[in-house]
C-alpha positions in Angstrom: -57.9 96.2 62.9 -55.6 98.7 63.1 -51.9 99.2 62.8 -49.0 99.2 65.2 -48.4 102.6 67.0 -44.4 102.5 65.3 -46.0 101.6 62.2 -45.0 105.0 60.9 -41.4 104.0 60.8 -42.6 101.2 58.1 -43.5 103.6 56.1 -40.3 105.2 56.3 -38.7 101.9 55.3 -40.8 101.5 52.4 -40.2 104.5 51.3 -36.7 104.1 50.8 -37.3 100.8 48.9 -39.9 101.3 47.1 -39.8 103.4 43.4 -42.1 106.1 43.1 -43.7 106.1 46.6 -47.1 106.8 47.4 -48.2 106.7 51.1 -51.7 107.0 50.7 -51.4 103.8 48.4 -49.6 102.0 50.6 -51.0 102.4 53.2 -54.4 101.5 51.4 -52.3 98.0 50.2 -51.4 97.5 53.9 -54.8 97.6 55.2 -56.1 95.5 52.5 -54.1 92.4 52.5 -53.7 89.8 55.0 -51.2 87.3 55.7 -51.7 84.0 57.1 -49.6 81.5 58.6 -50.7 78.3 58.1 -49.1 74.9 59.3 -49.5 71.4 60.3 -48.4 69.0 63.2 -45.2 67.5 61.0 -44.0 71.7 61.3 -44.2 70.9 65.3 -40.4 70.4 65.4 -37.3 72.6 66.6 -36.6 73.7 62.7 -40.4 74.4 62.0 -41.2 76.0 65.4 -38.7 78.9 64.2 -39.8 78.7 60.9 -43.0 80.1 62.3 -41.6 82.2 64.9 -39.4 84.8 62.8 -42.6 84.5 60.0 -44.8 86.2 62.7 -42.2 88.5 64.0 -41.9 89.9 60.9 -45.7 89.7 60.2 -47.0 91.0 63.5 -44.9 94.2 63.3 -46.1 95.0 59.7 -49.7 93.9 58.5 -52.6 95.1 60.9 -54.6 91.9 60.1 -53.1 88.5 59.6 -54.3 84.9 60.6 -53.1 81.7 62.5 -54.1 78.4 61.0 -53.9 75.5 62.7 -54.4 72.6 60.1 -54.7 69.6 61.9 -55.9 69.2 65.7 -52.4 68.4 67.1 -51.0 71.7 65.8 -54.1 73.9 68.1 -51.9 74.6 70.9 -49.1 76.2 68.4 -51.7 78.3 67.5 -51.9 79.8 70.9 -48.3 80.5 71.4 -48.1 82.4 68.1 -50.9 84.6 68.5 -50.0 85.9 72.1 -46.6 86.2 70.3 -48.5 88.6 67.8 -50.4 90.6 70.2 -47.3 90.9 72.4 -45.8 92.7 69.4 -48.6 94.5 68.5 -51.7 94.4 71.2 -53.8 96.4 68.2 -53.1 93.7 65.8 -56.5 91.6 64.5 -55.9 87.5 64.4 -58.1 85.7 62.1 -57.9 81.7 62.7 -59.4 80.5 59.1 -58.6 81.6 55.4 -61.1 84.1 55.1 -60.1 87.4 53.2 -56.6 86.2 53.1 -54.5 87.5 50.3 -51.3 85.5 51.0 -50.3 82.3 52.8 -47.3 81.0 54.3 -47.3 77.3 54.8 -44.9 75.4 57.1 -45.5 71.2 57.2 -46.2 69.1 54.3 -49.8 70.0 53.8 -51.4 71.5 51.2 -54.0 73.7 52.2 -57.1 75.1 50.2 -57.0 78.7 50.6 -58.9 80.0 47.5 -57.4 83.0 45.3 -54.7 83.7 48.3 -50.9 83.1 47.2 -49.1 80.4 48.9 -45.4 80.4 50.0 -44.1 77.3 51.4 -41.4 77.3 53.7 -39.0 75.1 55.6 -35.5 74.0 56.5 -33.5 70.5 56.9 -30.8 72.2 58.9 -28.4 74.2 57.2 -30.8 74.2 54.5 -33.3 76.6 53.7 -36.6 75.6 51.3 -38.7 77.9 49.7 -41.6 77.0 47.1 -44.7 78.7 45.3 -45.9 75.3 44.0 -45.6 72.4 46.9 -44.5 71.9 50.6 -41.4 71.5 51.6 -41.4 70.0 54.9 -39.5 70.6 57.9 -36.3 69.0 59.2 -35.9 67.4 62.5 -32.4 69.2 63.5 -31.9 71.5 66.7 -30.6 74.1 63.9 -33.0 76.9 63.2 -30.8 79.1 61.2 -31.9 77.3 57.4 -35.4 77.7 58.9 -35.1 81.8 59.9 -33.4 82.4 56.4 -36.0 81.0 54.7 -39.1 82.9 56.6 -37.0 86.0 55.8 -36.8 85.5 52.4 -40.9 84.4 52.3 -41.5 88.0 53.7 -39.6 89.5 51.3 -41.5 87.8 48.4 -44.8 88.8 49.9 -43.5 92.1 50.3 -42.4 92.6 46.7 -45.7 90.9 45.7 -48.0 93.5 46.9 -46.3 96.4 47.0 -43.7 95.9 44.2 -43.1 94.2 40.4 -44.1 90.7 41.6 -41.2 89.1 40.2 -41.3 86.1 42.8 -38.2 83.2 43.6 -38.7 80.0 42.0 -38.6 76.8 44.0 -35.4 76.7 46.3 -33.5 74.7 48.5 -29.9 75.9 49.5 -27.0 75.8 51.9 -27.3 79.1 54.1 -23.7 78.0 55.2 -22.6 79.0 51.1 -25.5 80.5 49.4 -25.4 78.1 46.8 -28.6 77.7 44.8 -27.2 75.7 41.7 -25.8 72.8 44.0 -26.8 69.6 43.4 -26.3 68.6 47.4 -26.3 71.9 49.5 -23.8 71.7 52.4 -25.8 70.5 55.6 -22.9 69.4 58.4 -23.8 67.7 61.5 -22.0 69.8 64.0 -23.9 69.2 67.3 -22.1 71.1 70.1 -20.2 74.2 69.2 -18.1 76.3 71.2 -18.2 80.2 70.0 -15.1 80.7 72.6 -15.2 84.6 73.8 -17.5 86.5 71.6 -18.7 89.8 71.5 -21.8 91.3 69.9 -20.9 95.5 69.5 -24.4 96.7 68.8 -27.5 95.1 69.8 -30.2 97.0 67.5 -31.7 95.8 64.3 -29.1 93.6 63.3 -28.0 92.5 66.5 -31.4 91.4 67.0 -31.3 89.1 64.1 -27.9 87.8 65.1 -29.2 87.1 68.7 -32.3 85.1 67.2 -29.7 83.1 64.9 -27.9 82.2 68.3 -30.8 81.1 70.5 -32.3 79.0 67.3 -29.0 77.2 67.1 -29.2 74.9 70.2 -26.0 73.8 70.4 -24.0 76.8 71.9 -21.5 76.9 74.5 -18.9 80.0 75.2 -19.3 83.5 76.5 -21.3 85.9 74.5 -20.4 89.7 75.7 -23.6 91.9 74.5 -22.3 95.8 74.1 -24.7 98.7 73.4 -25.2 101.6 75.6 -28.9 102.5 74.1 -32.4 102.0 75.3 -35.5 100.5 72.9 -37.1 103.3 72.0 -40.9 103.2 70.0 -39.7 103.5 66.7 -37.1 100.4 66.6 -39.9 98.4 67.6 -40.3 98.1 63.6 -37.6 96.0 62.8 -36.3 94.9 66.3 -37.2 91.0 65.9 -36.9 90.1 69.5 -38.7 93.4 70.5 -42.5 93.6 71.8 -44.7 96.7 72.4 -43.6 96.0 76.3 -39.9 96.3 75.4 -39.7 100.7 74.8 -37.6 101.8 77.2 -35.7 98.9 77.7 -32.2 99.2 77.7 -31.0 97.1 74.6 -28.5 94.6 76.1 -31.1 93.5 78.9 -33.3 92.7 75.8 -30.4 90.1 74.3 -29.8 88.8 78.2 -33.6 87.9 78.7 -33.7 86.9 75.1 -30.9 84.2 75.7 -31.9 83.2 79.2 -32.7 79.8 78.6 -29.4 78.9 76.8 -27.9 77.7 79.9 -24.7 76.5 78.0 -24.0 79.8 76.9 -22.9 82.4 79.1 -24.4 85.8 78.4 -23.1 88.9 79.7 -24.1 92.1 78.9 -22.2 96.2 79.3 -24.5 99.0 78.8 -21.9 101.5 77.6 -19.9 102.2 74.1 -17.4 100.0 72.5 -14.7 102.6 73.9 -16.0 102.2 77.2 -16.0 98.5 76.9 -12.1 98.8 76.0 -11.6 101.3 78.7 -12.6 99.0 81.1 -10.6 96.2 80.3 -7.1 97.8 80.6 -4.4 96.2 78.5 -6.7 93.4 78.4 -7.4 94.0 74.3 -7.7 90.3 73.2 -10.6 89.6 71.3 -11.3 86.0 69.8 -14.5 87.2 67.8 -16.5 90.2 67.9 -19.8 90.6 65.9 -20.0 94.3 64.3 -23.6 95.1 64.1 -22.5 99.0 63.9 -24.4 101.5 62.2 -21.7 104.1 61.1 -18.6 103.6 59.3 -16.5 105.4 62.0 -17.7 103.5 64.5 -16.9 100.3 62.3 -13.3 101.4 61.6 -12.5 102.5 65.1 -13.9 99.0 66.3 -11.2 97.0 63.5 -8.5 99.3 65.2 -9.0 98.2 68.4 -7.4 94.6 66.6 -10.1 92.0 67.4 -8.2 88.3 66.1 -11.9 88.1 63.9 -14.8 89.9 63.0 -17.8 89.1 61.1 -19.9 92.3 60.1 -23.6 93.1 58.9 -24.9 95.8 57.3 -28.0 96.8 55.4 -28.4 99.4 52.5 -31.9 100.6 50.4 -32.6 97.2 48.9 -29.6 94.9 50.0 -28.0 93.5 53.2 -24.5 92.2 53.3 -22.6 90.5 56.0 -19.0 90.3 55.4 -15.5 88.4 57.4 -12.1 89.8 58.4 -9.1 88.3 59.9 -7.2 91.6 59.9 -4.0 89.9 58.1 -5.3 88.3 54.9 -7.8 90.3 52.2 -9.7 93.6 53.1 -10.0 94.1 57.1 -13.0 95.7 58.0 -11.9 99.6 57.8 -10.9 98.7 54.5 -14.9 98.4 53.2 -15.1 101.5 55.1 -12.2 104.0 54.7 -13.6 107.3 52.5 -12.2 107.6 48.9 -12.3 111.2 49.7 -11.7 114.0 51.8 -14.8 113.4 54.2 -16.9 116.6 55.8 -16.7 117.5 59.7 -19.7 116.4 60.9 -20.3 120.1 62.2 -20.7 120.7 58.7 -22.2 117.9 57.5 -25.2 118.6 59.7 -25.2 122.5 59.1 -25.8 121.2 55.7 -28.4 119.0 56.4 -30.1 121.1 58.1 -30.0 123.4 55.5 -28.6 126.2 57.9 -26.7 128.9 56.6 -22.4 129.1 56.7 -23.2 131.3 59.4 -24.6 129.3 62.2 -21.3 127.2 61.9 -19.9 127.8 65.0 -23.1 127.7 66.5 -23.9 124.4 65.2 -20.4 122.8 66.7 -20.7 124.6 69.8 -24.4 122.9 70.7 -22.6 119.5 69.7 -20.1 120.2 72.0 -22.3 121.0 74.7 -25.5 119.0 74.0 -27.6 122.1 74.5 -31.3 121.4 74.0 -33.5 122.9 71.2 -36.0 125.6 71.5 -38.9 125.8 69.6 -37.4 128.9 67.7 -34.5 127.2 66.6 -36.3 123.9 65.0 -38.3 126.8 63.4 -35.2 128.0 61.4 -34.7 124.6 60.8 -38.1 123.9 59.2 -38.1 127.2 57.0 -35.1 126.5 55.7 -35.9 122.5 55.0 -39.5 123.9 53.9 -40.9 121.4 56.3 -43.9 121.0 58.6 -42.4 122.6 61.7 -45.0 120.0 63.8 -42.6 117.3 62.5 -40.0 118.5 64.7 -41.9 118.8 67.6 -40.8 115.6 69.4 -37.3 117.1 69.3 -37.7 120.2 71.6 -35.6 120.2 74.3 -33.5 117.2 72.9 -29.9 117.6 71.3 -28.8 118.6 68.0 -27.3 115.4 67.3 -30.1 113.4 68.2 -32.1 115.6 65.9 -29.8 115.1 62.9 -29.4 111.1 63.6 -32.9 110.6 64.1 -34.5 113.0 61.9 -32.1 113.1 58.8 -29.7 109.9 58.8 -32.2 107.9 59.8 -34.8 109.2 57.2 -37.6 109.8 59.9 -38.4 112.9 59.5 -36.6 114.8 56.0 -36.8 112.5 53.6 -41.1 111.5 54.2 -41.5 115.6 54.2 -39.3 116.4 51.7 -39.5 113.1 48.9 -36.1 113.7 48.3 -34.2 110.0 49.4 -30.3 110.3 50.5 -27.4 107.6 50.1 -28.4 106.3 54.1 -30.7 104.1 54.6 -31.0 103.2 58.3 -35.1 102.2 58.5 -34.9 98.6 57.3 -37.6 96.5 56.7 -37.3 93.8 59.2 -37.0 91.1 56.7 -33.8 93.1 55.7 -32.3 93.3 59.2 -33.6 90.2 60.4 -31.3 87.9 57.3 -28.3 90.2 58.0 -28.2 88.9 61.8 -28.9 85.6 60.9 -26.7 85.5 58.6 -24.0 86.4 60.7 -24.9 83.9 63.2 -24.6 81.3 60.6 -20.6 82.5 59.6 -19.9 82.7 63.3 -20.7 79.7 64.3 -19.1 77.9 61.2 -16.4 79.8 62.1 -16.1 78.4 65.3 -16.8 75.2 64.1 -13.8 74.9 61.3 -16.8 75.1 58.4 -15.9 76.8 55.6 -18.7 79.3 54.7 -19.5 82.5 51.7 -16.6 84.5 50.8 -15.3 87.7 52.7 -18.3 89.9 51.4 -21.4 89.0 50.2 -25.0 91.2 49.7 -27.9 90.1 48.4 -30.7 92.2 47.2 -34.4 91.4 48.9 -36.2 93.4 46.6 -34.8 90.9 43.3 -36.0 87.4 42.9 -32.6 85.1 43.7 -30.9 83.9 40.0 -27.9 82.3 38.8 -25.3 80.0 41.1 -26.0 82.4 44.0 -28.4 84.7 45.4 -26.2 87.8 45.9 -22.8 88.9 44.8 -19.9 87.4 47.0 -15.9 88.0 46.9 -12.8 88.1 48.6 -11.5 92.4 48.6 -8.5 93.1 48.4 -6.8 95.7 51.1 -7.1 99.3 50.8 -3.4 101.0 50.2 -4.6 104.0 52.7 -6.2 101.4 55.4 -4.0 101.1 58.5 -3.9 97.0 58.2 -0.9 97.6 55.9 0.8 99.7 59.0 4.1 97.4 60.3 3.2 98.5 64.0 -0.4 97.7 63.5 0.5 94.5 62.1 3.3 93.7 64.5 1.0 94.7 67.4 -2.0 91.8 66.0 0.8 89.2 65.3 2.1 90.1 69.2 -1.9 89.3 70.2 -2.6 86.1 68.2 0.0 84.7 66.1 
């Protein structure tokens, strides 16, 4: 048994989430619990086959040990596919195929398995509809929709999560719409929609949440249009953690050729991919800036805002914070576009001196600072010493970022949490090292408004965020509203708003 060679950026994850962190504890709680996946020949169907897909995504990548159970002789050959998906994730991983030593139990099908002291979790979907029970299976639905089914394995490993390594406040029995988030209803919404065409879409930013979003569109059979996929960044080890479509095979892989052989077999829908920037993307395309949906799966709120300027007709946006995720819509004309979640309430920092001060450098190395921005000069092992003294840091933590840029130092190493915050215990506002779970519902999520989008459906209100680390309560399991527009945001600008009506009305 041992742990995944990114594992370390779990830790960083959990960390953020977790209150009063202890690594050698969890780490000791990691190594001693595993997960199973158990499951029958009824979960054999399009809905339960991604079910149990995303469940061992998000297991393989965290718990070192974990088992497969087939529970009926017609479900053996499932079995198969799931654990070479395991070991393609993580080829240290160890696959039990029976209950032994198992502390927790996810259970796909309608059986009932007997699997001693080990908490269960049932899971399943009837298309739109995600199911989720401590007490008694749920089944599996029949549909070629898989986006009910991925919601509810991301919620399961959030429940398991919070079991062992948190207060185990755990969700009741559940079945809702994903398409309105309505626990309290009576009938959840669960349209037949069959065929829907997405038109000209364009995912901007095909890491963690892009990842889930691109899982959401191959489970959703149904799909015709263009998809444009648009990042100019390569896998690299550490996003391996909460990547979903990622395997140990995929570091160094440029991101967008990830999505394209992701989405191969979706014949109906035509993938394209552009290895460069959004702004390169628009540079390219010369006056050509008419954009029918785009997908925002950003990570900064400049890139967001410079992305709504650029006037896409509709955009549908995910984010995740220390505990929540959120996925929000914009139209540009009606309620809060997306710069407005976005724009600063106050004067904000240069980011020359934003990372001077993270790097606890002194006002005197300001220029410095913005001149090796400027120029992308590399570090020396005498500068990341200054750097260490004054963060009071193991200077061997920065050793994997000699001869590599400031900024890549200060993204990686302080905004992301990777470094800093594990040496230092002190935990900022960021929060960029998800759990998968986390980044995993976000994308989904925003596969599901897409597509209702495109399909006339009515689905949750302009911005919703739910909290993976609370047990879901009351009519819905998050908070969801329609914002109004910011005064200072530039959708209130007649030329701006001349220029969109121009494009689409």
């Amino acid at each position: 048994m041992a742990r995944a060679d990114y594992f370390d950026r779990a830790v960083q994850a959990a960390f953020h989430i977790l209150n009063d962190f202890d690594q050698k504890v969890f780490l000791e709680k990691v190594d001693a619990h595993r997960v199973a996946l158990a499951f029958d020949s009824t979960a054999l169907t399009w809905e339960g086959m991604f079910s149990m897909d995303m469940s061992i995504r998000l297991m393989a990548r965290f718990y070192p040990s974990i088992a497969i159970v087939p529970l009926d002789n017609k479900s053996r050959w499932a079995a198969t596919r799931l654990k070479n998906l395991a070991r393609e994730i993580n080829p240290k991983i160890t696959i039990a195929s029976n209950f032994s030593s198992v502390t927790d139990v996810v259970v796909v099908g309608r059986t009932a398995p007997d699997t001693g002291d080990a908490f269960k979790y049932y899971i399943g979907s009837d298309g739109w509809i995600s199911k989720f029970s401590r007490s008694n299976p749920v089944g599996t639905g029949t549909s070629d929709n898989g986006l009910g089914a991925g919601v509810a394995a991301c919620l399961c490993a959030a429940n398991i999560f919070r079991r062992i390594f948190s207060e185990p406040k755990l969700d009741d029995d559940l079945a809702f719409s994903v398409l309105d988030l309505d626990i309290a209803a009576d009938q959840p919404r669960n349209p037949v929609l069959g065929t829907v065409d997405i038109g000209d879409t364009y995912l901007v930013g095909a890491g963690a949440i892009g990842n889930g979003f691109l899982w959401g569109m191959f489970a959703y059979s149904g799909l015709t249009g263009n998809l444009t996929v648009i990042d100019h960044e390569s896998v690299e080890l550490f996003n391996i953690q909460r990547y979903a479509l990622t395997k140990r095979e995929s570091e160094g892989a440029a991101k967008v050729d990830v999505a394209e052989d992701f989405l191969r077999e979706r014949a109906a829908l035509q993938v394209k991919k552009f290895p460069g920037k959004w702004e390169n993307f628009l540079s390219g395309r010369g006056t050509d800036w008419s954009f029918e949906r785009v997908v925002s799966a950003l990570d900064s709120a400049k890139d967001r805002i410079e992305l709504q300027a650029s006037l896409p007709k509709w955009i549908v946006n995910g984010w995740t914070g220390d505990t929540d995720v959120g996925v929000s819509h914009h139209d540009f004309m009606n309620d809060a576009c997306l710069a407005c979640l976005y724009m600063p309430d106050r004067v904000v920092k240069n980011e020359d001196q934003m990372i001077l001060e993270a790097l606890g450098l002194p006002p005197n190395f300001l220029q410095d600072v913005r001149t090796r921005l400027e120029l992308g000069t590399p570090l020396d092992m005498g500068y990341l010493s200054i750097i260490a003294n004054a963060k009071n840091i193991d200077q061997a933590l920065l050793l994997p970022f000699e001869g590599k840029p400031l900024r890549e130092l200060y993204t990686k190493a302080v905004c992301s949490g990777a470094v800093m915050e594990m040496a230092t215990g002190h935990k900022t506002a960021r929060a960029e090292v998800p759990m998968p779970f986390q980044s995993a519902l976000a994308g989904i999520l925003q596969a599901v408004i897409l597509i209702a989008h495109a399909a006339g459906e009515a689905t949750v209100s302009g911005v919703t965020s739910i909290d993976l680390m609370k047990k879901f309560c009351g009519a819905q399991p998050g908070t969801s509203s329609n914002h109004a527009k910011r005064s200072i945001c530039f959708c209130n600008d007649a030329d701006y708003q001349q220029a969109y009506s121009e494009k689409y009305l």
